[in-house]
Backbone as XML, in Angstrom:
<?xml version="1.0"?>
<chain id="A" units="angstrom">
  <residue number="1" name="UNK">
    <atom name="N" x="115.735" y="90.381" z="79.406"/>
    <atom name="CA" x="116.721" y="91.325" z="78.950"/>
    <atom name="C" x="116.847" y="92.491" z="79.925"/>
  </residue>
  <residue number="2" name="UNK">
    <atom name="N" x="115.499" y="92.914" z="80.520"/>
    <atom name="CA" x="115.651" y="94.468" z="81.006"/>
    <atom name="C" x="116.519" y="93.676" z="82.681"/>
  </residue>
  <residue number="3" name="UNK">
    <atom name="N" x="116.388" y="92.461" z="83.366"/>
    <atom name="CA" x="116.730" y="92.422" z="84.465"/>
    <atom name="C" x="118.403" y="91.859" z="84.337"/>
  </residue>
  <residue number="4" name="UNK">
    <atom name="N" x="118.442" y="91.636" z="83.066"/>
    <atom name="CA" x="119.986" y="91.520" z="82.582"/>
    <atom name="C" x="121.057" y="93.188" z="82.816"/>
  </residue>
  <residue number="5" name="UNK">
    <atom name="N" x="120.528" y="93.895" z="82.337"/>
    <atom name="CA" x="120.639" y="95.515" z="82.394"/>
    <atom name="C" x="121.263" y="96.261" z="83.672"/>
  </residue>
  <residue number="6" name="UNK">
    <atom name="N" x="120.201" y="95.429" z="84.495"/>
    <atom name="CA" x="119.855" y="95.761" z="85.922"/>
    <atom name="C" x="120.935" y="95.585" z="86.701"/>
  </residue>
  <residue number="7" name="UNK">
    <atom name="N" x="121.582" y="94.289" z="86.651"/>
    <atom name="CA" x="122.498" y="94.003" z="87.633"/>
    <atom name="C" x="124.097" y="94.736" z="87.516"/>
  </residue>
  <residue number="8" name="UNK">
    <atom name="N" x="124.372" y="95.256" z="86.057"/>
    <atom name="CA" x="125.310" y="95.359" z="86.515"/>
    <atom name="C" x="125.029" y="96.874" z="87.305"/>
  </residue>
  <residue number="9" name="UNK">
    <atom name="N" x="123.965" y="97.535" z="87.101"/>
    <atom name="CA" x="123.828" y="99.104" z="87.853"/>
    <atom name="C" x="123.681" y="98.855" z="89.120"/>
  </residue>
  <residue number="10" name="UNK">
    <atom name="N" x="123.116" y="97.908" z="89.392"/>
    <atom name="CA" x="122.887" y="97.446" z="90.955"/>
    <atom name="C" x="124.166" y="97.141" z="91.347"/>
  </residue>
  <residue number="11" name="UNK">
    <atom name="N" x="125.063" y="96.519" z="91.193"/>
    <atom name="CA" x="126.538" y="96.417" z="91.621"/>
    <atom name="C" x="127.351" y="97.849" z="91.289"/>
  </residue>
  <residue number="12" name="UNK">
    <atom name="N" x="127.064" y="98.767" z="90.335"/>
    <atom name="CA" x="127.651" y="99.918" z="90.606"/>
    <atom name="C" x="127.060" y="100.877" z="91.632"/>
  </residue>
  <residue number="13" name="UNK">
    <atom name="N" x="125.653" y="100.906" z="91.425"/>
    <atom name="CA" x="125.465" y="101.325" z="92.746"/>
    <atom name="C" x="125.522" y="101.267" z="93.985"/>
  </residue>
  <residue number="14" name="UNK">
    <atom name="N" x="125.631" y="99.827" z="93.960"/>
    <atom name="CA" x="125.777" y="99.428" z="95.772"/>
    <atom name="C" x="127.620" y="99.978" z="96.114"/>
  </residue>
  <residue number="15" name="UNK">
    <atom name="N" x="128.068" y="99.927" z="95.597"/>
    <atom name="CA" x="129.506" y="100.295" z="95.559"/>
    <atom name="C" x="129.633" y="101.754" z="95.872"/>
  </residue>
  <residue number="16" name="UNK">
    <atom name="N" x="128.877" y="102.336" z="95.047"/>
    <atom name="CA" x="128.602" y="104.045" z="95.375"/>
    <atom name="C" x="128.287" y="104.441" z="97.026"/>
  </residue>
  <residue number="17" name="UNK">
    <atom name="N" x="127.320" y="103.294" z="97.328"/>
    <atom name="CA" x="126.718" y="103.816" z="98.961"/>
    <atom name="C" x="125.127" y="102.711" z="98.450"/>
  </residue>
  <residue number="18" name="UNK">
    <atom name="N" x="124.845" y="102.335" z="99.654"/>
    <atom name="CA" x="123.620" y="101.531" z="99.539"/>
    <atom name="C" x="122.534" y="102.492" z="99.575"/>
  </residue>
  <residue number="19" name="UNK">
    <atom name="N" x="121.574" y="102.131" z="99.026"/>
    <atom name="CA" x="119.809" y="103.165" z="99.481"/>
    <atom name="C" x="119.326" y="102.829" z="100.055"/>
  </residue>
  <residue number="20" name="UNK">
    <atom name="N" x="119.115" y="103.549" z="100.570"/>
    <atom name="CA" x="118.203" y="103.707" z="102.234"/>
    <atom name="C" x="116.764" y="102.507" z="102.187"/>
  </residue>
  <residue number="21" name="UNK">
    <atom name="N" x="116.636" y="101.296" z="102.843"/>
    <atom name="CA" x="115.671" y="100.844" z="102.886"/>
    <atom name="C" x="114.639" y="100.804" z="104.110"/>
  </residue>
  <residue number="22" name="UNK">
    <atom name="N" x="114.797" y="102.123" z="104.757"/>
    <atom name="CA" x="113.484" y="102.165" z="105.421"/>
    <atom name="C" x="112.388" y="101.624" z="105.263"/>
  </residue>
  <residue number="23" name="UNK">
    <atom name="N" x="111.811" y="100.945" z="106.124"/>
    <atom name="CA" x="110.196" y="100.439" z="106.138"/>
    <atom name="C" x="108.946" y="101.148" z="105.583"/>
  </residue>
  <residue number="24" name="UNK">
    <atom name="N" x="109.084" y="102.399" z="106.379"/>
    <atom name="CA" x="108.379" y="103.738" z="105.897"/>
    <atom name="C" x="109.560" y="105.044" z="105.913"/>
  </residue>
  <residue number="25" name="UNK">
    <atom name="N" x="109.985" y="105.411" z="104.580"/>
    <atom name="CA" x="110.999" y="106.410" z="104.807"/>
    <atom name="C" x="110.067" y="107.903" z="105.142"/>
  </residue>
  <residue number="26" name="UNK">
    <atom name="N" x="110.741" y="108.838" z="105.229"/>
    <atom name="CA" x="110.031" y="109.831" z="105.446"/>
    <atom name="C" x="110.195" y="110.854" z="104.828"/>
  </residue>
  <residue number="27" name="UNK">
    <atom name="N" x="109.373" y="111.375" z="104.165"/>
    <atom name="CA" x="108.295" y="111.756" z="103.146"/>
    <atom name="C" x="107.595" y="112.632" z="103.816"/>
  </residue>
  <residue number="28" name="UNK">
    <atom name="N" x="107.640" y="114.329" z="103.561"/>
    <atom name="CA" x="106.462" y="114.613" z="103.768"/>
    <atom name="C" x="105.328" y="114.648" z="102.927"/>
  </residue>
  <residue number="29" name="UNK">
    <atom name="N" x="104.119" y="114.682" z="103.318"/>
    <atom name="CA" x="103.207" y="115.072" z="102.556"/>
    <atom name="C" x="103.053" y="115.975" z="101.690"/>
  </residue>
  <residue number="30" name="UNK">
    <atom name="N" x="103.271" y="117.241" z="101.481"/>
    <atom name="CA" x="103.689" y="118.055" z="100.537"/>
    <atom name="C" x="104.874" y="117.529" z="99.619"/>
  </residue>
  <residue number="31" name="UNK">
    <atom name="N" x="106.221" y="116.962" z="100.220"/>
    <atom name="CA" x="107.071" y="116.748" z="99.283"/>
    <atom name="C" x="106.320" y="114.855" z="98.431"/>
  </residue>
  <residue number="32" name="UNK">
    <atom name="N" x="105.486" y="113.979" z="98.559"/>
    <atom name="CA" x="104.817" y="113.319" z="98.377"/>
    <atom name="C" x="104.184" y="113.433" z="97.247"/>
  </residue>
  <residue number="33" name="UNK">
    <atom name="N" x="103.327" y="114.612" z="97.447"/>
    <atom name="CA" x="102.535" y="115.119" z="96.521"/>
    <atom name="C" x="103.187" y="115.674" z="95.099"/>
  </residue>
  <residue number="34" name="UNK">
    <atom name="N" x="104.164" y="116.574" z="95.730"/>
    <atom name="CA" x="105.479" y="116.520" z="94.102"/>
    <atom name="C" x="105.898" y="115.351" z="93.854"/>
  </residue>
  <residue number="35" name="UNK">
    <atom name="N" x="106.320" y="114.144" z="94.241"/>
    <atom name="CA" x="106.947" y="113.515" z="93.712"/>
    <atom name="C" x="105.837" y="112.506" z="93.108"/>
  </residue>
  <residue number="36" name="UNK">
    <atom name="N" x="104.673" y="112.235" z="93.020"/>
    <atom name="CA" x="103.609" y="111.964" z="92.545"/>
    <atom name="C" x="103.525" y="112.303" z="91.206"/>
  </residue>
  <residue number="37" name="UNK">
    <atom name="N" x="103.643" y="114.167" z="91.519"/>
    <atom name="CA" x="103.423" y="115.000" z="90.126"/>
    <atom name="C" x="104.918" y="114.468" z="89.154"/>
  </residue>
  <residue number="38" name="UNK">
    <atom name="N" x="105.545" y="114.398" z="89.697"/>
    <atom name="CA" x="106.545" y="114.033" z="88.942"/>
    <atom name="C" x="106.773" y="112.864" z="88.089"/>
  </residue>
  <residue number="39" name="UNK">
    <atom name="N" x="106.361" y="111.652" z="88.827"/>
    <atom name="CA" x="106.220" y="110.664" z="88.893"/>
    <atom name="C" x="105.032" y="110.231" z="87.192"/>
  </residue>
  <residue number="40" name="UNK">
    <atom name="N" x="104.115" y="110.932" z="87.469"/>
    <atom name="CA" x="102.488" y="111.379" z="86.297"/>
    <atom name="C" x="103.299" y="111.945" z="85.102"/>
  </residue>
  <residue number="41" name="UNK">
    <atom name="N" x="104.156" y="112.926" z="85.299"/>
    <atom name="CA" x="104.365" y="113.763" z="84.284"/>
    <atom name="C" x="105.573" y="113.587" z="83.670"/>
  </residue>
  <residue number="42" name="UNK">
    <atom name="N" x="106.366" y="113.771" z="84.304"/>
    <atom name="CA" x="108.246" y="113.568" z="84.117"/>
    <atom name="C" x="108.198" y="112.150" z="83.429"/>
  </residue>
  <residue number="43" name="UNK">
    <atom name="N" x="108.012" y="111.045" z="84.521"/>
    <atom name="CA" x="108.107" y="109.922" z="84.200"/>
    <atom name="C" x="107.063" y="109.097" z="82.769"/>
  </residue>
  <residue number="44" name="UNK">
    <atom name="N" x="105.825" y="109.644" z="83.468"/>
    <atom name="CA" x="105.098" y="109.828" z="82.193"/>
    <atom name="C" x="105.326" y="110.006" z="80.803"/>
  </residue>
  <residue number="45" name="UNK">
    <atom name="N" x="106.364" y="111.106" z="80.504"/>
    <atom name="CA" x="106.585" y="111.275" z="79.406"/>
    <atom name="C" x="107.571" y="110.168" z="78.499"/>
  </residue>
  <residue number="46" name="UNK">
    <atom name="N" x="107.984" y="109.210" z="79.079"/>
    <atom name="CA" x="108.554" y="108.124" z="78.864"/>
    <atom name="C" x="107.976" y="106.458" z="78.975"/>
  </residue>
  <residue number="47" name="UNK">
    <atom name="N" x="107.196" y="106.500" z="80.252"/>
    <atom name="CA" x="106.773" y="105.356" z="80.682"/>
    <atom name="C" x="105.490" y="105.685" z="79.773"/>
  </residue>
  <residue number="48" name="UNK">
    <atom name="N" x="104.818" y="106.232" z="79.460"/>
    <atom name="CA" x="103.342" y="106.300" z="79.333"/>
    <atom name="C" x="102.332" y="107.719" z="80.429"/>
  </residue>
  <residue number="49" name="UNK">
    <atom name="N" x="101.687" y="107.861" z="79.808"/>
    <atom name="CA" x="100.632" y="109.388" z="81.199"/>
    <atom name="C" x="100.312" y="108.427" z="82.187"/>
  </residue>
  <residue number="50" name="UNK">
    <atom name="N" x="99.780" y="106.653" z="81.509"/>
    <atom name="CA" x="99.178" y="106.163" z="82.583"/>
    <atom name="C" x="100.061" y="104.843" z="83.311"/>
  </residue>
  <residue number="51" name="UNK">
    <atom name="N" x="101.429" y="105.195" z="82.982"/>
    <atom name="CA" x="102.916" y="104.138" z="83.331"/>
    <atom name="C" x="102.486" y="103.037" z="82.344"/>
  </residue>
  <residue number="52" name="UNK">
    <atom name="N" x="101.713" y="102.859" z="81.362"/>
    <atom name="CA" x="101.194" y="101.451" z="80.875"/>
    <atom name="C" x="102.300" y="101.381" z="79.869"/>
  </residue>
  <residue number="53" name="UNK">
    <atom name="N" x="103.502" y="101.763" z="79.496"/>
    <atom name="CA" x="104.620" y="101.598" z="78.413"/>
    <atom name="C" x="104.355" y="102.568" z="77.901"/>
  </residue>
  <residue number="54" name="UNK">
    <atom name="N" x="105.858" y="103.014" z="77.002"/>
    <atom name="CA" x="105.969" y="103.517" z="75.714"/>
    <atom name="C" x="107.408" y="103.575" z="75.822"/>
  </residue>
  <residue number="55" name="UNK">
    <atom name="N" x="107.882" y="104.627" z="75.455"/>
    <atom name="CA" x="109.442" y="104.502" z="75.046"/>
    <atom name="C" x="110.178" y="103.567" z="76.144"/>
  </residue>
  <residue number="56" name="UNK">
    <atom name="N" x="109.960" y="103.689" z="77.442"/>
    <atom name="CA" x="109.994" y="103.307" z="78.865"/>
    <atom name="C" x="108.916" y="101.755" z="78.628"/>
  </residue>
  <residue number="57" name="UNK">
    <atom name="N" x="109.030" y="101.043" z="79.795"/>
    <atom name="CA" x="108.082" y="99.822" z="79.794"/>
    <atom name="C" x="107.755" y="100.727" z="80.998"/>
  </residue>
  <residue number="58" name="UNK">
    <atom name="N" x="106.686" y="99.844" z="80.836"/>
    <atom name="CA" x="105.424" y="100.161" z="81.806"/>
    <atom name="C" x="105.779" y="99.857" z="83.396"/>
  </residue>
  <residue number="59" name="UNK">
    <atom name="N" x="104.824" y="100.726" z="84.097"/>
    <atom name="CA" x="105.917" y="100.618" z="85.403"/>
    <atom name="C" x="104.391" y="100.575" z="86.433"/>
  </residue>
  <residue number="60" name="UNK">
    <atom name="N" x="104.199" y="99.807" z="86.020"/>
    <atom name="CA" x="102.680" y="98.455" z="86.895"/>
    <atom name="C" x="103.083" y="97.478" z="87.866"/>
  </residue>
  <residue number="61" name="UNK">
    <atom name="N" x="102.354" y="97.541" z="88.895"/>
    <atom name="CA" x="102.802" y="96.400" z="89.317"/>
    <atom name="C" x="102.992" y="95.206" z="89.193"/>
  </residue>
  <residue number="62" name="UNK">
    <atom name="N" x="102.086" y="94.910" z="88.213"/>
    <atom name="CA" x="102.319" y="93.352" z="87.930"/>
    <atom name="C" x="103.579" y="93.323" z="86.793"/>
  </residue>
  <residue number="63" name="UNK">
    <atom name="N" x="103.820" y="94.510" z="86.413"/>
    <atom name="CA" x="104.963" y="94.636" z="85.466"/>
    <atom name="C" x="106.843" y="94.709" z="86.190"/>
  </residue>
  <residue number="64" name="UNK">
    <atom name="N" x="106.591" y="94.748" z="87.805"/>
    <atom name="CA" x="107.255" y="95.078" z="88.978"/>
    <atom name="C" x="107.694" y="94.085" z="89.959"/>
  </residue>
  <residue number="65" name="UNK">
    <atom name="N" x="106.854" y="93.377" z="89.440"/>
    <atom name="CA" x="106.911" y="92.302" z="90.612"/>
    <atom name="C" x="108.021" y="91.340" z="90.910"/>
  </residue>
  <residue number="66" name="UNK">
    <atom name="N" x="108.934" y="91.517" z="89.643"/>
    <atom name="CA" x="110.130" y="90.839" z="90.298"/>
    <atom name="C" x="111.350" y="91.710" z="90.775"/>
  </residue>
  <residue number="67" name="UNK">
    <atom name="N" x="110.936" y="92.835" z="91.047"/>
    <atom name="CA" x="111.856" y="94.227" z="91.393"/>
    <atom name="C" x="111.676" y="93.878" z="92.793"/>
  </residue>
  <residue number="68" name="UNK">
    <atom name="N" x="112.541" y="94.632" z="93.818"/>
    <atom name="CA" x="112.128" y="94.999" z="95.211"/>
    <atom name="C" x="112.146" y="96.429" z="94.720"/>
  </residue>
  <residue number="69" name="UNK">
    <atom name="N" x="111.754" y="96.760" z="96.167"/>
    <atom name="CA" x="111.648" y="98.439" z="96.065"/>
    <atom name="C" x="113.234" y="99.129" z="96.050"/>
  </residue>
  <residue number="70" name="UNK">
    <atom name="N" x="114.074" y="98.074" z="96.990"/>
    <atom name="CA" x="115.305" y="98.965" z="97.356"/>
    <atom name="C" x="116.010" y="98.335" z="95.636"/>
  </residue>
  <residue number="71" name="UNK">
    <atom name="N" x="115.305" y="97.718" z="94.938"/>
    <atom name="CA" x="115.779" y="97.893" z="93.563"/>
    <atom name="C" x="115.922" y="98.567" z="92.466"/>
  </residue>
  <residue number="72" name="UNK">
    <atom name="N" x="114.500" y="98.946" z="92.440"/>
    <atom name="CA" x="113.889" y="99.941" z="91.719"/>
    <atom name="C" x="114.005" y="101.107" z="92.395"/>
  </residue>
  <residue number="73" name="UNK">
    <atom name="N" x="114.619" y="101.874" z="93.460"/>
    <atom name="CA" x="115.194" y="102.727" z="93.838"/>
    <atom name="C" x="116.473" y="103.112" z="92.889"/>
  </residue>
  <residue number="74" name="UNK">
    <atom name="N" x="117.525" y="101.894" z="93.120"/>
    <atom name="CA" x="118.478" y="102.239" z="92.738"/>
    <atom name="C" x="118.591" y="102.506" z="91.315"/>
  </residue>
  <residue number="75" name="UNK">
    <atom name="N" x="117.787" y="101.731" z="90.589"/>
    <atom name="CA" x="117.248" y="102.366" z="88.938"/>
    <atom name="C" x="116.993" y="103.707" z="89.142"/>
  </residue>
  <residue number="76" name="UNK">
    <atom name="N" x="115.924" y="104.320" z="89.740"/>
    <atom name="CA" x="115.670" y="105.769" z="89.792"/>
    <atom name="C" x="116.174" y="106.370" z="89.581"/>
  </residue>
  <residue number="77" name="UNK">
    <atom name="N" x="117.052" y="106.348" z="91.181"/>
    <atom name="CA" x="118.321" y="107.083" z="91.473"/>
    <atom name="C" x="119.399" y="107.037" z="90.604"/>
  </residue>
  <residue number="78" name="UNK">
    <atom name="N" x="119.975" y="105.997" z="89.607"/>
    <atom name="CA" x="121.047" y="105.718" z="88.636"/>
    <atom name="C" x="121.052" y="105.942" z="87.289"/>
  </residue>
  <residue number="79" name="UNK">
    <atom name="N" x="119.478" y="105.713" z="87.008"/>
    <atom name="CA" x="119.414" y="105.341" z="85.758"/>
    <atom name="C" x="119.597" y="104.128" z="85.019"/>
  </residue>
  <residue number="80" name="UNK">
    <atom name="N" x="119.432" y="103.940" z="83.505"/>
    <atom name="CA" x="120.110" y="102.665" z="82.897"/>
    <atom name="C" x="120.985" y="103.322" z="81.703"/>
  </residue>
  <residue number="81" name="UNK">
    <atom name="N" x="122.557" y="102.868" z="82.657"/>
    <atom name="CA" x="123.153" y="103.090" z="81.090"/>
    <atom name="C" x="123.088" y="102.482" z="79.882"/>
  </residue>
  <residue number="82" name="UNK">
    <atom name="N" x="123.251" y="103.369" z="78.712"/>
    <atom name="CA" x="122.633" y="102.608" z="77.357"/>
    <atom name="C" x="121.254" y="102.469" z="77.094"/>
  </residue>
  <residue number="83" name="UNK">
    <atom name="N" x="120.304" y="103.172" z="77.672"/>
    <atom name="CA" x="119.186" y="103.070" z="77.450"/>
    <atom name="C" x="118.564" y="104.579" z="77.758"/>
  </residue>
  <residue number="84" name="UNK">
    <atom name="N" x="117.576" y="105.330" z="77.758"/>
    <atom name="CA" x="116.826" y="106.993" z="77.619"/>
    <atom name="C" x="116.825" y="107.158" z="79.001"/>
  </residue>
  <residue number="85" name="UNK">
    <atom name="N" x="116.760" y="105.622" z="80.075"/>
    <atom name="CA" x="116.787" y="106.126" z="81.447"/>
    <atom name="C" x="117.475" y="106.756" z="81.903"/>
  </residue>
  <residue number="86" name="UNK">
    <atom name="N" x="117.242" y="107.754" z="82.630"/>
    <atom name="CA" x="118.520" y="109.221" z="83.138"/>
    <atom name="C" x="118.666" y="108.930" z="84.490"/>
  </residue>
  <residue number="87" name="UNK">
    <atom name="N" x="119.499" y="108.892" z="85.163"/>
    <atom name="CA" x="119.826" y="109.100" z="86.691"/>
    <atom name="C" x="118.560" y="110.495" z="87.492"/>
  </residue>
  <residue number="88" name="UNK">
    <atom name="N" x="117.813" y="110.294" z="88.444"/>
    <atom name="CA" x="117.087" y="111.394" z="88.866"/>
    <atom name="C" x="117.983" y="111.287" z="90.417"/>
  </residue>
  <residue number="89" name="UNK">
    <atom name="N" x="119.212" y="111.128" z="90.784"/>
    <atom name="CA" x="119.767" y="111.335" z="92.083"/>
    <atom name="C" x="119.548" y="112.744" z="91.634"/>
  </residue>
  <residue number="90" name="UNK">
    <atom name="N" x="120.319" y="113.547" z="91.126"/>
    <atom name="CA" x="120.543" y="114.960" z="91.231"/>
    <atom name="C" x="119.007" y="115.742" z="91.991"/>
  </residue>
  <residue number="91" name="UNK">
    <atom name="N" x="118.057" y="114.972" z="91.827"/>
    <atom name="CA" x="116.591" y="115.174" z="91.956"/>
    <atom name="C" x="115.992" y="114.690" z="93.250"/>
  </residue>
  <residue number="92" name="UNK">
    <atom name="N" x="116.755" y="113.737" z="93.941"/>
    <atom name="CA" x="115.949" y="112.857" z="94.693"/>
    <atom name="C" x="116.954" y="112.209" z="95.470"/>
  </residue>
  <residue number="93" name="UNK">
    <atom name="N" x="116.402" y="112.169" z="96.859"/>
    <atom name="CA" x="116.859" y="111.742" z="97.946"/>
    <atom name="C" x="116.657" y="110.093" z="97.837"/>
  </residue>
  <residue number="94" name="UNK">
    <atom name="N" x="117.840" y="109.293" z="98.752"/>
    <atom name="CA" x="117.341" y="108.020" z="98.883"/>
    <atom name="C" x="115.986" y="107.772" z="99.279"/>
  </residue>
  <residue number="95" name="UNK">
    <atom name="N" x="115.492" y="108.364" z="100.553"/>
    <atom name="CA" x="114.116" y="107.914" z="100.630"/>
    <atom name="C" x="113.079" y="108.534" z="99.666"/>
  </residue>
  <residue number="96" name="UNK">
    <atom name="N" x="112.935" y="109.181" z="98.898"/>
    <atom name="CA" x="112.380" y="109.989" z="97.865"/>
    <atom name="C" x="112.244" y="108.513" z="96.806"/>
  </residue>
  <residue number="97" name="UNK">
    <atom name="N" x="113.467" y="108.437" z="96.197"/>
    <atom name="CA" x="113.342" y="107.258" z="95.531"/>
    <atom name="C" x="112.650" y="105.828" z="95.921"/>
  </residue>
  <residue number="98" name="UNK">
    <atom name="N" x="113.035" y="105.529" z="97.077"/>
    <atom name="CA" x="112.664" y="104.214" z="98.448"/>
    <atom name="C" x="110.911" y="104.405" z="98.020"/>
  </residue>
  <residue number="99" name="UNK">
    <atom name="N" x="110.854" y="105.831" z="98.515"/>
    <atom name="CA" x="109.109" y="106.055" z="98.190"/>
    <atom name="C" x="108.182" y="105.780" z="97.040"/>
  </residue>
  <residue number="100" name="UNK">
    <atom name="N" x="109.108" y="105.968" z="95.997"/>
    <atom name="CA" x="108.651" y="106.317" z="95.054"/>
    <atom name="C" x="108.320" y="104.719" z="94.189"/>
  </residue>
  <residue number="101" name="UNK">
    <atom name="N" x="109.212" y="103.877" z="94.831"/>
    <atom name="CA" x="109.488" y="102.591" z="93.973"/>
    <atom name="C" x="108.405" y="101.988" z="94.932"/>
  </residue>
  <residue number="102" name="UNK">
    <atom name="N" x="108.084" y="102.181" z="96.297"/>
    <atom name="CA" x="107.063" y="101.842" z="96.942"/>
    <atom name="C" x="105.700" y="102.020" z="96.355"/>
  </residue>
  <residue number="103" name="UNK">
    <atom name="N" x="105.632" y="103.199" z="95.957"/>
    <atom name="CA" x="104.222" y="103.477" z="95.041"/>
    <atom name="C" x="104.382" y="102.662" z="93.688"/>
  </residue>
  <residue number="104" name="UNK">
    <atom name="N" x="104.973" y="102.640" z="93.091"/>
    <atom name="CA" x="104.823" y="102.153" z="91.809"/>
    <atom name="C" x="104.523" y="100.711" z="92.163"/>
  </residue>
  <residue number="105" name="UNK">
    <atom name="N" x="105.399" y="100.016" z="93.622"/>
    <atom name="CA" x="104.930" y="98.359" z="93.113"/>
    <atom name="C" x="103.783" y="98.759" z="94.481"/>
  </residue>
  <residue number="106" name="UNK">
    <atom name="N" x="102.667" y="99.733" z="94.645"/>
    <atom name="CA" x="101.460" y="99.035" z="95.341"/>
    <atom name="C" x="100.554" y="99.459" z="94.155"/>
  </residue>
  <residue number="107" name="UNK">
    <atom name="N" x="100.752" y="100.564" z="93.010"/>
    <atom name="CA" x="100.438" y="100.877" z="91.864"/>
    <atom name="C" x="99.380" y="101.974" z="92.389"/>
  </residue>
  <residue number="108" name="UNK">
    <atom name="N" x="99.670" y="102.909" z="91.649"/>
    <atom name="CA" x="99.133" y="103.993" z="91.893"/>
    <atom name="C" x="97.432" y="104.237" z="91.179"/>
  </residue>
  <residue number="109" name="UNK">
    <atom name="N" x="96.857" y="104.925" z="91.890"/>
    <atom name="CA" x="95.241" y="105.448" z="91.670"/>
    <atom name="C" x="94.756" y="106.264" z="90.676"/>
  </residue>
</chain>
């Protein structure tokens, strides 16, 4: 169901402008470290403190694994309409997002 959801945002987004799929985007370390915190807390408050589900599904890697990153970017960045997911573009740069979907599928510490 949830990768049913998916496609049609992925076709509105790619239409919008594609996201950046850098190899390693760039990220500083300080801005890293916020988006971490963000990531724990913001996201947290939906996914779970420890991403393991709740209102949100769980955002694990083995829960990920049929995402790419430049996928789960464009979720970030978009949101899911019809569902509590909010668009965080206003928040976040393509590679910000690129990064961020990178951490979630090597799963965070």
């Amino acid at each position: 169901m949830h990768r049913l959801l998916f496609l049609p945002i992925v076709g509105a987004a790619l239409s919008l402008g594609p996201v950046s799929s850098v190899a390693s985007p760039e990220v500083p370390p300080q801005r890293q470290a916020e988006l971490i915190h963000l990531l724990k807390h913001d996201c947290g408050s939906c996914h779970g403190m420890r991403l393991e589900g709740g209102l949100g599904p769980a955002l694990k890697p083995n829960r990920l694994q049929n995402w790419s990153p430049e996928q789960l970017a464009v979720t970030i960045l978009y949101g899911r309409p019809g569902t509590p997911m909010p668009p965080w573009r206003p928040f976040l740069t393509d590679s910000e997002a690129f990064w961020l979907a990178q951490q979630l599928k090597q799963g965070l510490q």
